[in-house]
C-alpha positions in Angstrom: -26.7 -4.1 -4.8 -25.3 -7.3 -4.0 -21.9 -8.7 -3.4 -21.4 -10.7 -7.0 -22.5 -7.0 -9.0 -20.3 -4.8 -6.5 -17.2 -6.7 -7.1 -18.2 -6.9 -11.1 -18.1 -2.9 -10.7 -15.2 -2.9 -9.0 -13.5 -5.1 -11.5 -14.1 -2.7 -14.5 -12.0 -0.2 -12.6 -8.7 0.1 -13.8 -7.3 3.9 -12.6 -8.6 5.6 -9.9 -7.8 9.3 -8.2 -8.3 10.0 -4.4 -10.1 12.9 -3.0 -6.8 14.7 -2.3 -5.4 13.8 -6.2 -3.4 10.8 -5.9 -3.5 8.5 -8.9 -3.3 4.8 -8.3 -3.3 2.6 -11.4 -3.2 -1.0 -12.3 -6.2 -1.6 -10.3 -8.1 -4.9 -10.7 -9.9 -7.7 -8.8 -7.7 -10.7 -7.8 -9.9 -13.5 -5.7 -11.3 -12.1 -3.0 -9.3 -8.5 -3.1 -8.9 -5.4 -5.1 -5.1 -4.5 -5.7 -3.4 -1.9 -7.5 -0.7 0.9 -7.1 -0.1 4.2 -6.3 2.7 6.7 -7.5 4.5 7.2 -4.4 3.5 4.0 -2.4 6.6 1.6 -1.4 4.2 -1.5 -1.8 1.0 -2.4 -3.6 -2.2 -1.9 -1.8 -4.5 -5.1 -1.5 -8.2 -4.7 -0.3 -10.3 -7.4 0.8 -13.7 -6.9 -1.5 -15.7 -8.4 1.5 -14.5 -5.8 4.1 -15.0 -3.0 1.2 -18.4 -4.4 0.9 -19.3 -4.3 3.7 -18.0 -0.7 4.5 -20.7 0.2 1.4 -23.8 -1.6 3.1 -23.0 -0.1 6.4 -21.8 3.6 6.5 -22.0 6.9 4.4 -18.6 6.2 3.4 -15.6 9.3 4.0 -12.1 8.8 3.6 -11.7 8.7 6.9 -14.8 6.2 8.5 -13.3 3.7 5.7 -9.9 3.2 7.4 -11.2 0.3 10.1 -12.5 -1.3 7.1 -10.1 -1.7 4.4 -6.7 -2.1 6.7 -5.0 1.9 6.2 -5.7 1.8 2.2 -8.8 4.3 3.2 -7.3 6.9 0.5 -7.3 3.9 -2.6 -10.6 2.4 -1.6 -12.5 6.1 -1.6 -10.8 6.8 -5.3 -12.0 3.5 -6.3 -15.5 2.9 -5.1 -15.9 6.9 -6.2 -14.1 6.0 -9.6 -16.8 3.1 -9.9 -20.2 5.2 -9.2 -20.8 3.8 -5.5 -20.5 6.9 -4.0 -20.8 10.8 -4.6 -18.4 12.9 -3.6 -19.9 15.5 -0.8 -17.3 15.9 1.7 
């Protein structure tokens, strides 16, 4: 998959749960990053759709190998790029 069609996928998502059952909502693509909120988050997270990207090319993506990728939102990116069909859920 390339870049332009990953962040297309990523754009259709609008609500997203994490592994562990946090809802974030309000999710969509602005420029070059995916933003959204999550119930019991202070701020908004905001994740660069390169670094994402490239997280998906490179590893066989956990929670936890995301973190280095996506600046600490490791928890919204998993929910999303699982909400969007780029990953199954094994771990």
């Amino acid at each position: 998959m390339n870049k332009a069609q990953f962040k297309h996928k990523i754009g259709k998502i609008q609500t997203a749960t994490s592994k562990k059952g946090k809802e974030y909502f309000n999710i969509k693509v602005e420029n070059d990053y995916c933003v959204g909120e999550g119930y019991n988050r202070k701020k908004p997270f905001k994740i660069k759709i390169d670094k994402l990207y490239e997280a998906y090319c490179k590893l066989n993506i956990t929670p936890t190998n995301l973190k280095c990728f996506v600046n600490g939102n490791q928890s919204p990116a998993y929910a999303i790029l699982k909400e969007a069909g780029l990953i199954c859920e094994e771990y």
